[in-house]
C-alpha positions in Angstrom: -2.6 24.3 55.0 0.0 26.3 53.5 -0.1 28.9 55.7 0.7 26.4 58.8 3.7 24.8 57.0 5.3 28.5 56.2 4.2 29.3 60.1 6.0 26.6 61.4 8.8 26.6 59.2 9.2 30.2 60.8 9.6 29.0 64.2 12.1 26.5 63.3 14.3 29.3 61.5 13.0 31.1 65.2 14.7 28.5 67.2 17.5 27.7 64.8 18.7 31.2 64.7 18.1 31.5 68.9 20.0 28.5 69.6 22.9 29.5 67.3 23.3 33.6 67.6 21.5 33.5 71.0 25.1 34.1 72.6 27.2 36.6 71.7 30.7 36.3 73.0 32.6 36.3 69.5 34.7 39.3 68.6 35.9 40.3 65.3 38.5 43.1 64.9 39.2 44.9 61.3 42.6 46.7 61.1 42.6 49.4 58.2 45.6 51.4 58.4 45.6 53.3 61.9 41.8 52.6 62.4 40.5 49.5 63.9 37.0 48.4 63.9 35.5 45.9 66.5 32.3 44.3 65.5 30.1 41.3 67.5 30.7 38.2 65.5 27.0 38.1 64.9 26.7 41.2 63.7 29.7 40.4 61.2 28.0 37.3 59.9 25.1 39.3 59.2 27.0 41.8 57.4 28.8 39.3 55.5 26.0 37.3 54.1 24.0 40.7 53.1 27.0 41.6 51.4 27.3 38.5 49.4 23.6 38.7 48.8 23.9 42.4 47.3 27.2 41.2 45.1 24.8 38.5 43.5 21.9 40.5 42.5 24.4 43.1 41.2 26.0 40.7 39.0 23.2 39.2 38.1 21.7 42.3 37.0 24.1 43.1 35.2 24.5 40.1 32.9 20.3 40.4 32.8 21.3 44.1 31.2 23.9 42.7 29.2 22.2 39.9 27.9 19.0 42.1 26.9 20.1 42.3 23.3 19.9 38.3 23.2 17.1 38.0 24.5 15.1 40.5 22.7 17.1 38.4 19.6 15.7 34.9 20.2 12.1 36.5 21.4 12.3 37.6 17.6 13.5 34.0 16.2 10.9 32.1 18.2 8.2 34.7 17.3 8.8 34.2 13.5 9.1 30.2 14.0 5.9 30.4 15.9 4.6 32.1 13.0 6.2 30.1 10.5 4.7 26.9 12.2 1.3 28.5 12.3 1.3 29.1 8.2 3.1 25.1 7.9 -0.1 24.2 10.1 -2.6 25.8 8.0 -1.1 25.1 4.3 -1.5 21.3 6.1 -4.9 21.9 7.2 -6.0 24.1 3.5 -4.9 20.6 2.0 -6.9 18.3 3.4 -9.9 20.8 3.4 -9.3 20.6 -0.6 -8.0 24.7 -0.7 -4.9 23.4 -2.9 -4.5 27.1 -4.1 -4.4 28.6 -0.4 -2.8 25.4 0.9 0.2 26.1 -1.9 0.5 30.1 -0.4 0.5 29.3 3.1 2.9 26.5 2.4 5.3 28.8 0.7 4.6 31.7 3.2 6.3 29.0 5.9 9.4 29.1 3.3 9.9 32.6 3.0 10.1 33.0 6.5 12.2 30.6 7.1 14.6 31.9 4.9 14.4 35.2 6.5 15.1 33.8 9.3 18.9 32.3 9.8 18.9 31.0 12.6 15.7 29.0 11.4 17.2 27.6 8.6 18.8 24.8 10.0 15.4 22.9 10.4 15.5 20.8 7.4 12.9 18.6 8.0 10.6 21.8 8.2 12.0 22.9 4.8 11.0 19.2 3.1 7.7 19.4 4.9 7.3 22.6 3.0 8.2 21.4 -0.4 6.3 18.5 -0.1 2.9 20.5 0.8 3.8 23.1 -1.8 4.5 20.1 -4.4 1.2 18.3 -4.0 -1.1 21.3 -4.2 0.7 22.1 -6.9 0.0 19.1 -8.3 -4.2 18.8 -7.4 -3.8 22.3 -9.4 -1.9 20.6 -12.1 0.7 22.8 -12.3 3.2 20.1 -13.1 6.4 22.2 -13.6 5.8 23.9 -10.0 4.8 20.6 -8.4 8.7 19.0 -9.8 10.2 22.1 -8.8 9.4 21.7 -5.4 10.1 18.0 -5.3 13.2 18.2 -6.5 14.1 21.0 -3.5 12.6 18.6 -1.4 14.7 15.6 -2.6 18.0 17.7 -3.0 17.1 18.5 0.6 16.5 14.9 2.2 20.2 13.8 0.6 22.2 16.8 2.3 20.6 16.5 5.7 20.5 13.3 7.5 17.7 15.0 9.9 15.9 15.2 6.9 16.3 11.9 5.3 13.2 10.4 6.8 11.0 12.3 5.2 12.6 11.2 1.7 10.6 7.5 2.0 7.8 9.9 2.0 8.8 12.2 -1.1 9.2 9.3 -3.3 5.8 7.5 -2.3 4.1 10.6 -3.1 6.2 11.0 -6.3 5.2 7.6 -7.6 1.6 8.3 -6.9 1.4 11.4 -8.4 3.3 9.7 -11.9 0.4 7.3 -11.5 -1.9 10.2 -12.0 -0.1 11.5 -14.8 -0.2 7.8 -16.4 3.5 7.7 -15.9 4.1 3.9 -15.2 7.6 4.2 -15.8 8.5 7.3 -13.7 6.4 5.5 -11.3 8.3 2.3 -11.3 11.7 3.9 -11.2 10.7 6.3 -8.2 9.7 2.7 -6.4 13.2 0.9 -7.1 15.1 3.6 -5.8 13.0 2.9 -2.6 15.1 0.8 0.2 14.0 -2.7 0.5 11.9 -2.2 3.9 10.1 0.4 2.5 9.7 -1.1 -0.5 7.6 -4.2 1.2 5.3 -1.7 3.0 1.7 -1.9 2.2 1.1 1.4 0.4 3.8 1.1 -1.8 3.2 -2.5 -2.8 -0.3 -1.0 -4.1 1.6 1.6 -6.1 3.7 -1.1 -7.2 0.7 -3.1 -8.8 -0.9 0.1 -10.4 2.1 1.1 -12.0 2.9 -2.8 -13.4 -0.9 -3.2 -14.7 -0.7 0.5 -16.3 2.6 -0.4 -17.9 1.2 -3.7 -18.7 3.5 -6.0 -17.1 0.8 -8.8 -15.8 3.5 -11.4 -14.5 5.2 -8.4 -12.3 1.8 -7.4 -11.3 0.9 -11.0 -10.3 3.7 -11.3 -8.2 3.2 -7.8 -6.4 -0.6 -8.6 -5.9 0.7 -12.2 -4.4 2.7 -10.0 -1.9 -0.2 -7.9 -1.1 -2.4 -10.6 -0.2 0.1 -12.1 2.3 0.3 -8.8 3.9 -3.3 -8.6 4.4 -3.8 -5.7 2.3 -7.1 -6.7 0.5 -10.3 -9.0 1.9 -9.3 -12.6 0.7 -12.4 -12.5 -1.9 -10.7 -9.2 -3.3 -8.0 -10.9 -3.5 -8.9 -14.1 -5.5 -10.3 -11.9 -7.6 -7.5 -9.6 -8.8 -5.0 -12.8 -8.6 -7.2 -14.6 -11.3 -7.9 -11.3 -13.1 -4.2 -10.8 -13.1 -3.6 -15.0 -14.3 -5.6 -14.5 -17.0 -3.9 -11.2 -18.4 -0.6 -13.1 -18.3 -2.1 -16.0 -20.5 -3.6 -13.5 -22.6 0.0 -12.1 -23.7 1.3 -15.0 -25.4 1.4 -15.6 -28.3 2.7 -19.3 -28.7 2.7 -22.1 -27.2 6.5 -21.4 -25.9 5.7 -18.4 -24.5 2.4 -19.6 -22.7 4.2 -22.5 -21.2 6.7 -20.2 -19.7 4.7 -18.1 -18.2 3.0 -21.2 -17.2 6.0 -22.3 -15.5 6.0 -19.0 -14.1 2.9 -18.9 -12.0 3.1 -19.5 -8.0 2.0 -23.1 -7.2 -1.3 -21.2 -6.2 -2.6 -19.9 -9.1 -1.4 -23.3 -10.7 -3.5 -25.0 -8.5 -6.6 -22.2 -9.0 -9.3 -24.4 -11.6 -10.3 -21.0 -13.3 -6.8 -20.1 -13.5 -5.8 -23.8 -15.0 -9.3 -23.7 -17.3 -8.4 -20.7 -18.8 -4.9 -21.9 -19.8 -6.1 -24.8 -21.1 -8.3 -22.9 -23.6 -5.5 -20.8 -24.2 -3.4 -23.7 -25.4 -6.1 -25.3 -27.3 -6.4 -22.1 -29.5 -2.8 -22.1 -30.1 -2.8 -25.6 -31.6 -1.7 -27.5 -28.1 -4.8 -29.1 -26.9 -3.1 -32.2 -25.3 -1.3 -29.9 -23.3 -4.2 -28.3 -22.4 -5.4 -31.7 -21.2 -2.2 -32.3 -19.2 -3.0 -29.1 -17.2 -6.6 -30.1 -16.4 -6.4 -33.8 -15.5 -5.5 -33.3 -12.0 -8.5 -31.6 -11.3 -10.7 -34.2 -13.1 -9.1 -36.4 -11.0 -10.3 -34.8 -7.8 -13.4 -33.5 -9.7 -15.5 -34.1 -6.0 -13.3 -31.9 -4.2 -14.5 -29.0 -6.1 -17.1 -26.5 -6.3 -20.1 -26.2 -8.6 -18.2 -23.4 -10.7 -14.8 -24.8 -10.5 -16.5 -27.7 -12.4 -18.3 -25.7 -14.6 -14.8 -23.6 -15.7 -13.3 -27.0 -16.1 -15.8 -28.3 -18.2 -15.8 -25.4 -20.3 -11.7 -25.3 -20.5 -12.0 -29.3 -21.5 -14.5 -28.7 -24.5 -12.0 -26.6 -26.5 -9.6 -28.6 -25.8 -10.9 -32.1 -27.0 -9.9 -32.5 -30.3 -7.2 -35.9 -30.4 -8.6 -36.8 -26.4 -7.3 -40.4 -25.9 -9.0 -43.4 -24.2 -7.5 -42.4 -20.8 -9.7 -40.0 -20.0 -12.8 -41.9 -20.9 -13.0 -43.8 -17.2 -12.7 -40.4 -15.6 -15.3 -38.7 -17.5 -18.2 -41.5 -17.2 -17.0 -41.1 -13.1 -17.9 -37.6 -13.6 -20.7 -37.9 -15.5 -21.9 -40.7 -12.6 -21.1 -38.5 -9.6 -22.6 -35.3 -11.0 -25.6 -36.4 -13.2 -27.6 -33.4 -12.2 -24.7 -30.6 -13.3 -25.2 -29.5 -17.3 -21.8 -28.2 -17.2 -20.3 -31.6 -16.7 -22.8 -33.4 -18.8 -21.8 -31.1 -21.9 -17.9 -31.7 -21.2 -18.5 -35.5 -20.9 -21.0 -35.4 -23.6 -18.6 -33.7 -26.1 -15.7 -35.9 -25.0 -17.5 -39.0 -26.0 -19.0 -37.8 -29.5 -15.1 -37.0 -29.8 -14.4 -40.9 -28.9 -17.5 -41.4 -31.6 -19.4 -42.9 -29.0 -22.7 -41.6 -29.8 -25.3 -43.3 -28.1 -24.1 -42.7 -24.7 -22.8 -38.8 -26.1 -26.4 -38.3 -27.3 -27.8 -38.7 -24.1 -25.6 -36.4 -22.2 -25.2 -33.8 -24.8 -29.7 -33.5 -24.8 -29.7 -33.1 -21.0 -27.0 -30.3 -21.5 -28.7 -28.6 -24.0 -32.2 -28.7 -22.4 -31.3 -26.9 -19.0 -30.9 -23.5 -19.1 -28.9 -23.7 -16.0 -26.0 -23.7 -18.8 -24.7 -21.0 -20.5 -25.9 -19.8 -23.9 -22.5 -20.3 -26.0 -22.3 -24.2 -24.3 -26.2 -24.9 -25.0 -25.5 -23.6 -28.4 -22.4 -25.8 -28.9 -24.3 -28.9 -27.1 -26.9 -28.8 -30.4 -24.2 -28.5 -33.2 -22.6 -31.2 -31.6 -26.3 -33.4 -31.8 -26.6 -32.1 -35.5 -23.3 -33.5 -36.4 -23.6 -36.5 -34.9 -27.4 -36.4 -36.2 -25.3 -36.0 -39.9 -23.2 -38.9 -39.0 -26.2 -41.0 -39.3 -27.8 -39.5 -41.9 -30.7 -38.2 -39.9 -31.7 -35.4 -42.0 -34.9 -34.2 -39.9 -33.1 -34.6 -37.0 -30.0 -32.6 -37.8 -32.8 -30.0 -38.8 -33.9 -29.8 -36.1 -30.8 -29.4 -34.0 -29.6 -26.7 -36.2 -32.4 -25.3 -35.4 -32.7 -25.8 -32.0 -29.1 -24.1 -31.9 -30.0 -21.0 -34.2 -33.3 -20.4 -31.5 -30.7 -20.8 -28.7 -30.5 -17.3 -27.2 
């Protein structure tokens, strides 16, 4: 097919040049001192345009044998970048194969070249590339000193080259989870504030974020970090629940009055207010430092809606309203005996109401509750345990001298 098209555009420049030259009555005359030269103006055309042809390819030749010198100059430059991107490419590839110490050479082999190259040196973002895989095998080698040698070239880098300021998000993530390794929580922090506020709010380094504030012990900030991270998605919603309650209760485990643990209280996102593990293990909390009305105040609500709950919410309620029962008041009694009504079948509750009432000194209908409780095994040891001290005193109360036996001893074979 391509031979048809190149025949046929051959008979078009055919007829073209046939139509056009195919007469020859044009004259031109050249005068040159006393000689004169007469010439068909065909011919002259022809003569012309060969001429002009010939002037081109000299000059272009020229400049081709001129320029040589250039040439054979940036053949050299792209040679040694090629080769300089081949090394880059393999330190990368040595680093994720887990060669750190062959990852580190190849890494600095791209440098050196680099720098013997001037005309490659303006690539910055090469350069912190460099640094950056240089820096981290350095640091799986733990050679700490060469690993903050080359970060620091890397950083000094980013801030003189705004081509290279995109990889500086980069240095500074890596930076803070490399402090992390070293158990650095403050490094690690400060590397993450200096981080703009969009990067800041990306996944990863929220998770840095939340390793560095539980290894510098800072629960609350942790909390908050972790909050963030499970509105972005960035654990399963189980996971999350977890860690947030995990988190709660290391917060409520740092205070150390009541002051304090109302603050941080007050602190908590409406969630983890609203969490009954979270709000049973605050209650406790206050109960052992001397608050136990308090405690009550943070657990009625969810006695209140005590149907609306699961089987272990209750049972974490019930366990946060035994410790803190000492001075309960008459209000609670018709929400208890509800309890005790709608969930006759739960040893958890049966203990909590059970307990409540031998508080009120209403023993017969505390007796009753506190022997289911302390029959089921369902319940946990420590409550079963508690359930037949409570029988033995109120066993005491009446003077019951075989019975209390026999609940202290019921609670010593408790196991």
């Amino acid at each position: 097919m391509r031979t048809v098209i190149w025949f046929l555009l051959l008979f078009a420049v055919a007829v073209v040049a046939a139509a056009t030259l195919g007469t020859n009555d044009g004259l031109v005359s050249i005068y040159w001192g006393s000689w004169r030269l007469d010439t068909s103006l065909n011919l002259f055309l022809l003569a012309l345009a060969g001429t002009c042809f010939a002037l081109v390819s000299v000059i272009q030749a020229v400049n081709a044998l001129m320029g040589l010198p250039q040439r054979a100059r940036e053949w050299r430059v792209a040679r040694r970048d090629r080769t300089a991107q081949a090394a880059l490419r393999d330190a990368l590839a040595q680093y994720f194969g887990g060669r750190y110490s062959r990852a580190q050479s190849s890494a600095l082999r791209a440098l050196a070249i680099q720098v013997d190259t001037p005309d490659l040196d303006q690539d910055n973002e090469f350069t912190v590339l460099g640094h950056l895989l240089a820096a981290g095998s350095a640091h799986r080698l733990q050679d700490r000193a060469k690993r903050d040698e080359q970060l620091e070239r890397a950083l000094a880098l980013t801030h003189r080259s705004a081509a290279a300021r995109r990889a500086e998000e980069g240095a500074r993530l890596l930076a803070a989870e490399w402090a992390l390794d070293d158990r650095d929580a403050a490094r690690a922090l400060g590397l993450l504030s200096d981080l703009p506020p969009g990067v800041a709010r990306r996944t990863h380094a929220l998770r840095l974020k939340l390793q560095a504030t539980r290894l510098g012990q800072q629960p609350q900030e942790a909390l908050k970090t972790a909050r963030l991270l499970a509105k972005h998605q960035g654990f399963s919603k189980v996971a999350a629940q977890g860690l947030l309650r995990s988190l709660a209760f290391e917060s409520l485990a740092t205070a150390r009055d009541v002051d304090q643990l109302r603050r941080i209280w007050l602190q908590f996102d409406s969630a983890d207010r609203r969490d009954p593990y979270v709000a049973a293990r605050a209650a406790t909390h206050a109960a052992q430092l001397g608050a136990p009305e308090e405690a009550r105040a943070w657990l009625r609500p969810f006695w209140d809606r005590l149907g609306e709950l699961s089987a272990d919410d209750r049972v974490a309620l019930s366990q946060g309203l035994v410790e803190a029962l000492p001075g309960i008041g008459p209000d609670w009694l018709p929400r208890l005996e509800a309890a005790a009504v709608a969930f006759p079948r739960e040893p958890a509750v049966a203990h909590a109401v059970g307990s409540a009432l031998a508080e009120r000194r209403l023993w017969g209908k505390a007796r009753a509750l506190l022997e289911t409780a302390a029959a089921d095994v369902r319940l946990d040891t420590a409550a079963r345990r508690h359930a037949w001290l409570t029988l033995a005193g109120l066993a005491e109360e009446e003077a019951d001298a075989a019975q209390t036996a026999r609940c202290y001893e019921a609670a010593a074979r408790t196991d």
